[in-house]
C-alpha positions, 0 to 999 in steps of 0.5 A: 500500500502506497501512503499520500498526504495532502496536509497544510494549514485550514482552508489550504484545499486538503480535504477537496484533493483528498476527494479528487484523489479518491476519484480517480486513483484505483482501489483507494481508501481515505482517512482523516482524524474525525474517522470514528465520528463519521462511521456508524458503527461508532454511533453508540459512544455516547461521547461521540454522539452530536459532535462537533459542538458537545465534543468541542465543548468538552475537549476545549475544558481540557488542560493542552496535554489531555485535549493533545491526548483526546485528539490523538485518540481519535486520529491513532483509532483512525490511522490504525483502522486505515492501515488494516484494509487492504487497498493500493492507495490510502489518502491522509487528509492532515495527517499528524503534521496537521493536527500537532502543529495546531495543538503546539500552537495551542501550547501543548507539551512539544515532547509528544513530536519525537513521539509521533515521529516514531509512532507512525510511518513516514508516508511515500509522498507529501504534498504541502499546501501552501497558503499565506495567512492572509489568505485563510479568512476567505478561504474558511469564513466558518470555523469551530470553537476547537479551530478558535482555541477558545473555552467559549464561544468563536474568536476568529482573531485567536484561530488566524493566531493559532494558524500563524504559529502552526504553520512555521511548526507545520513546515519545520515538521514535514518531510525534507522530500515534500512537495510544496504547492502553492495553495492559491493555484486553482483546484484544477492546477493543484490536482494537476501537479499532484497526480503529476508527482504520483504517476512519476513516483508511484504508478 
C-alpha cells in the first residue's frame, strides 16, 4: 500500500484533493482524524454522539496535554483502522503534521513530536499546501470553537493566531522530500501537479 498526504494549514484545499484523489486513483481508501465520528458503527459512544459542538465543548475544558491526548485518540483509532484494509492507495487528509502543529500552537507539551515521529510511518509522498495567512479568512469564513482555541464561544482573531504559529511548526515538521504547492493555484492546477508527482513516483 502506497501512503499520500495532502496536509497544510485550514482552508489550504486538503480535504477537496483528498476527494479528487479518491476519484480517480484505483482501489483507494481515505482517512482523516474525525474517522470514528463519521462511521456508524461508532454511533453508540455516547461521547461521540452530536459532535462537533458537545465534543468541542468538552475537549476545549481540557488542560493542552489531555485535549493533545483526546485528539490523538481519535486520529491513532483512525490511522490504525486505515492501515488494516487492504487497498493500493490510502489518502491522509492532515495527517499528524496537521493536527500537532495546531495543538503546539495551542501550547501543548512539544515532547509528544519525537513521539509521533516514531509512532507512525513516514508516508511515500507529501504534498504541502501552501497558503499565506492572509489568505485563510476567505478561504474558511466558518470555523469551530476547537479551530478558535477558545473555552467559549468563536474568536476568529485567536484561530488566524493559532494558524500563524502552526504553520512555521507545520513546515519545520514535514518531510525534507515534500512537495510544496502553492495553495492559491486553482483546484484544477493543484490536482494537476499532484497526480503529476504520483504517476512519476508511484504508478
Amino acid at each position: 500500500m502506497k501512503t499520500i498526504v495532502i496536509t497544510g494549514v485550514d482552508g489550504s484545499g486538503k480535504t477537496t484533493q483528498v476527494n479528487l484523489l479518491k476519484k480517480v486513483l484505483p482501489n483507494v481508501n481515505t482517512m482523516s482524524v474525525w474517522d470514528i465520528v463519521a462511521n456508524p458503527e461508532y454511533k453508540e459512544w455516547s461521547i461521540y454522539n452530536g459532535f462537533p459542538p458537545q465534543v468541542e465543548k468538552y475537549v476545549m475544558q481540557l488542560p493542552p496535554l489531555s485535549r493533545t491526548f483526546f485528539i490523538f485518540h481519535a486520529f491513532d483509532f483512525a490511522y490504525k483502522k486505515a492501515m488494516e484494509k487492504e487497498v493500493d492507495y490510502l489518502i491522509l487528509d492532515g495527517y499528524w503534521y496537521k493536527y500537532l502543529s495546531v495543538e503546539l500552537a495551542m501550547e501543548t507539551n512539544d515532547g509528544i513530536l519525537d513521539f509521533l515521529i516514531d509512532l507512525y510511518e513516514e508516508p511515500d509522498l507529501t504534498f504541502y499546501l501552501d497558503l499565506p495567512i492572509s489568505k485563510i479568512k476567505e478561504r474558511k469564513p466558518v470555523i469551530s470553537q476547537y479551530e478558535s482555541g477558545t473555552k467559549e464561544g468563536i474568536d476568529y482573531d485567536n484561530f488566524l493566531k493559532i494558524q500563524h504559529v502552526a504553520k512555521d511548526f507545520i513546515e519545520n515538521m514535514i518531510p525534507e522530500e515534500a512537495v510544496y504547492i502553492d495553495a492559491m493555484k486553482s483546484i484544477d492546477e493543484i490536482h494537476h501537479i499532484i497526480m503529476k508527482h504520483i504517476a512519476h513516483q508511484l504508478l
